[in-house]
C-alpha positions as CSV (number, residue, x, y, z in Angstrom):
1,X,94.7,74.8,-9.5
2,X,95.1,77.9,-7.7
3,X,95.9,81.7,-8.4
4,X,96.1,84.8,-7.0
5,X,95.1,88.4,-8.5
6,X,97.6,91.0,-8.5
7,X,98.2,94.5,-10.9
8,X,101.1,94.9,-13.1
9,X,103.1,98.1,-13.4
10,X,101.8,99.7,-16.8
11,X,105.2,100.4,-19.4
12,X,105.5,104.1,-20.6
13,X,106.1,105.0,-24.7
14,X,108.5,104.3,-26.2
15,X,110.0,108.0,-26.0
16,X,108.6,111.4,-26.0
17,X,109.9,111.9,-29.3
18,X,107.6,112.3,-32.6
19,X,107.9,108.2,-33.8
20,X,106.9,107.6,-37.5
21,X,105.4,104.3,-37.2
22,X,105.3,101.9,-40.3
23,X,102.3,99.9,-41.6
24,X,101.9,96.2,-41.6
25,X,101.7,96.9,-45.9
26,X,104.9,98.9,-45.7
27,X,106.9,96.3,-43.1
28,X,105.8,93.6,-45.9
29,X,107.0,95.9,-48.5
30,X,110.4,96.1,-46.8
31,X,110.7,92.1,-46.5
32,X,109.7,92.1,-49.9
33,X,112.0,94.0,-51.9
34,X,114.8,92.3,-49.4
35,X,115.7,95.0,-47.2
36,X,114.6,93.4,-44.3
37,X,115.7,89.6,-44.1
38,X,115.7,86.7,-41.8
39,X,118.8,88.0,-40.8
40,X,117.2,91.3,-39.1
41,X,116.6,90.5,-35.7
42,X,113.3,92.7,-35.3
43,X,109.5,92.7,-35.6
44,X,107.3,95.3,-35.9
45,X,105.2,95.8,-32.5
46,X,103.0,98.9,-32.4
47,X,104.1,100.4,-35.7
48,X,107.6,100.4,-34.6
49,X,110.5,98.3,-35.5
50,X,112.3,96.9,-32.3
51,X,115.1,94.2,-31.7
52,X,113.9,90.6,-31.1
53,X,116.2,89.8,-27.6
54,X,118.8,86.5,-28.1
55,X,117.1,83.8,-26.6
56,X,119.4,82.5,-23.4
57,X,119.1,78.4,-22.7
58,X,116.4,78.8,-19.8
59,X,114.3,80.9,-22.9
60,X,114.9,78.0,-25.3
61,X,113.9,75.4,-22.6
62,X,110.6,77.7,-22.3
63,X,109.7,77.6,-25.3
64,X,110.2,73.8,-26.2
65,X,108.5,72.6,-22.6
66,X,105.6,75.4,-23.6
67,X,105.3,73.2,-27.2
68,X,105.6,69.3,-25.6
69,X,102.9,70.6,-22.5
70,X,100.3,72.3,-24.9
71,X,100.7,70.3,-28.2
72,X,100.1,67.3,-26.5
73,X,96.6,68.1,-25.1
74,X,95.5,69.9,-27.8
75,X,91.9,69.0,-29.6
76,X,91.5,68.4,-33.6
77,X,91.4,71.4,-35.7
78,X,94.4,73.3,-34.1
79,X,97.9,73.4,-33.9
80,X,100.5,74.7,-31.5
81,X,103.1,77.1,-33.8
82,X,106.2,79.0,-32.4
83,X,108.4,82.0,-33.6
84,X,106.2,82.7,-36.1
85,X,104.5,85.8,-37.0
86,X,100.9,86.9,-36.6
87,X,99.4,89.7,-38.6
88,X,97.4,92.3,-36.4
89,X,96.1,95.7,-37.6
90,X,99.2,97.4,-36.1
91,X,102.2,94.8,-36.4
92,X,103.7,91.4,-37.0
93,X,105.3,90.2,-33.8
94,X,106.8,86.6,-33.7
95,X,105.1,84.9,-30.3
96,X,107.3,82.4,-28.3
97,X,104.0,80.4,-29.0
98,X,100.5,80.2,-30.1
99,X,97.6,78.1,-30.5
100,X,96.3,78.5,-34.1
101,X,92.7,77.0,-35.7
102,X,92.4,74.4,-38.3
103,X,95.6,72.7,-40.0
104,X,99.2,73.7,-40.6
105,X,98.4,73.7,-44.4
106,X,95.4,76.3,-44.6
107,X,98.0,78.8,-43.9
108,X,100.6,77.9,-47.0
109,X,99.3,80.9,-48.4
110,X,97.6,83.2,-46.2
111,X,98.8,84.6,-43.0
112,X,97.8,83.7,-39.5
113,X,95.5,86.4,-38.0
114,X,94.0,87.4,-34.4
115,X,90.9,85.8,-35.2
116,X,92.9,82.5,-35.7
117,X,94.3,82.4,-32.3
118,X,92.9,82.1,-29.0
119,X,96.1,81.8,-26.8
120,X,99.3,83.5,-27.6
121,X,102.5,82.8,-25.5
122,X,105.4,85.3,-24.8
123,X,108.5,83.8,-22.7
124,X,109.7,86.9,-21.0
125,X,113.3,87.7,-19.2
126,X,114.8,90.1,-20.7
127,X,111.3,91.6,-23.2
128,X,109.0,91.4,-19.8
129,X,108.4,94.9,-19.7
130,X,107.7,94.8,-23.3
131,X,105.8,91.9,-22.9
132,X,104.0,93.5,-20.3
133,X,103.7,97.0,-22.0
134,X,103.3,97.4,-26.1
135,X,102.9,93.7,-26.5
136,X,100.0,93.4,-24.4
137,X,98.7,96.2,-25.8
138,X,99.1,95.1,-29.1
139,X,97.4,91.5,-28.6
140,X,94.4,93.4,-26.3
141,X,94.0,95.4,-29.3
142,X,93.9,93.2,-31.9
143,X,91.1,91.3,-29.1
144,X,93.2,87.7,-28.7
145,X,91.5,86.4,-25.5
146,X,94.3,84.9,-23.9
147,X,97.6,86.2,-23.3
148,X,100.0,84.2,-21.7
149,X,103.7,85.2,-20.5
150,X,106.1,83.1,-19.0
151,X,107.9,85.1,-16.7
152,X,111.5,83.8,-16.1
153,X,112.8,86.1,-13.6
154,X,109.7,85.8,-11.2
155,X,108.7,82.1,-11.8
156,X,105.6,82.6,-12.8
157,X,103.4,82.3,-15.4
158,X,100.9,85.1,-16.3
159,X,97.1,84.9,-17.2
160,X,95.5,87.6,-19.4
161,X,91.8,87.7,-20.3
162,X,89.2,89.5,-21.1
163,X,91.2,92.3,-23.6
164,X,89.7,95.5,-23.8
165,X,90.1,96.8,-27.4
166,X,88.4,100.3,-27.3
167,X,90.5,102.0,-24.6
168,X,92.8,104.3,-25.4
169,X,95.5,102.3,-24.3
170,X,93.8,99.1,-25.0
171,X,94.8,96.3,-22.6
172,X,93.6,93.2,-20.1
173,X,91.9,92.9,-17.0
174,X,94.1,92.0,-14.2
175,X,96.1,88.7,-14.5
176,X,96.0,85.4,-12.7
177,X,99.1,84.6,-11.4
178,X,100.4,81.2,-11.3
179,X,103.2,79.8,-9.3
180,X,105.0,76.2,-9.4
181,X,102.6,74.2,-7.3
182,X,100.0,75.7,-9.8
183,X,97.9,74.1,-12.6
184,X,97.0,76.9,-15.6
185,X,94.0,76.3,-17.1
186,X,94.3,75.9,-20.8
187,X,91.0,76.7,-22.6
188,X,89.6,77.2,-26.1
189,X,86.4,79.2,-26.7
190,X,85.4,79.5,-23.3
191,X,86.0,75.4,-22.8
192,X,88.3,73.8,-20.6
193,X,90.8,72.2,-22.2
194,X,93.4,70.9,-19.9
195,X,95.3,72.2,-16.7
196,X,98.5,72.3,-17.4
197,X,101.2,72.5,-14.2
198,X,103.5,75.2,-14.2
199,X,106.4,72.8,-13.6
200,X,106.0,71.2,-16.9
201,X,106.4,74.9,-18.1
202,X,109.3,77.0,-16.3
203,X,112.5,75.5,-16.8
204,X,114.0,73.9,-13.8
């Protein structure tokens, strides 16, 4: 396993403009009463409603190589879910990926929350600098401990720990970097789970 530590360009707001930002209740409300369907291709991140990106073959192959590598080292009393959502005080984004406690039925009627999750994935081409900017914010906010993106265009796969949820901007200590060659270490609660290599991760 090795890394190296390197800083991230920040992502500005999403305009200068006055934004009216739903609530988690209200963006429910809307699925509810069937104005927003399965069909809509958005989530709400931040407040804001913004267009989930079509997923290209590499981002598919990502996201089922992220499933087979983590699923299959993965301890009892969690489960490995993907394009799903997760409920956090400001939003409902659907993760690539993410590692959720206890089984797949405790959450038949209940939604997954932050507290349920200590790794969330995010496979980023196109979305890095969301992924980057009011994505990590969000998760660092909502205090998920580990943030992982899988950064297409560089070949890489990015480490975030250690959120910081009472900033203003809330956000992560600087991430590892990990490059094919590259184990990332895949832990739960602090433990070392696994190292995963980045080759069984980026697409080839």
């Amino acid at each position: 396993m090795s890394a190296a530590t390197t800083h991230l360009p920040q992502t500005p707001a999403y305009t200068d403009e006055p934004i009216y930002r739903l609530s988690v209740d209200q963006y429910h409300d809307l699925i509810n009463r069937g104005q927003l369907t399965a069909d809509d291709p958005v989530e709400l991140i931040e407040g804001v409603l913004v267009f989930k990106m079509p997923k290209n073959r590499p981002h598919k192959a990502a996201v089922r190589r992220c499933n087979q590598a983590i699923t299959a080292v993965l301890p009892a009393n969690y489960f490995y879910d993907q394009e799903q959502p997760i409920t956090l005080a400001d939003g409902e984004p659907e993760p690539d990926g993410m590692v959720v406690t206890g089984r797949v039925q405790d959450y038949d009627d209940v939604d997954v929350d932050p507290s349920k999750v200590p790794l969330v994935i995010e496979i980023a081409e196109a979305t890095l600098k969301r992924d980057r900017g009011s994505k990590l914010h969000s998760y660092a906010r909502a205090g998920i401990v580990c943030y992982w993106i899988v950064n297409l265009i560089d070949r890489q796969i990015e480490v975030y720990t250690q959120p910081n949820t009472t900033s203003e901007v809330p956000t992560y200590a600087a991430p590892e970097i990990f490059k094919p060659g590259d184990s990332v270490p895949f832990k739960i609660g602090g433990q070392l789970i696994a190292e995963i290599p980045v080759a069984e991760i980026l697409p080839v």
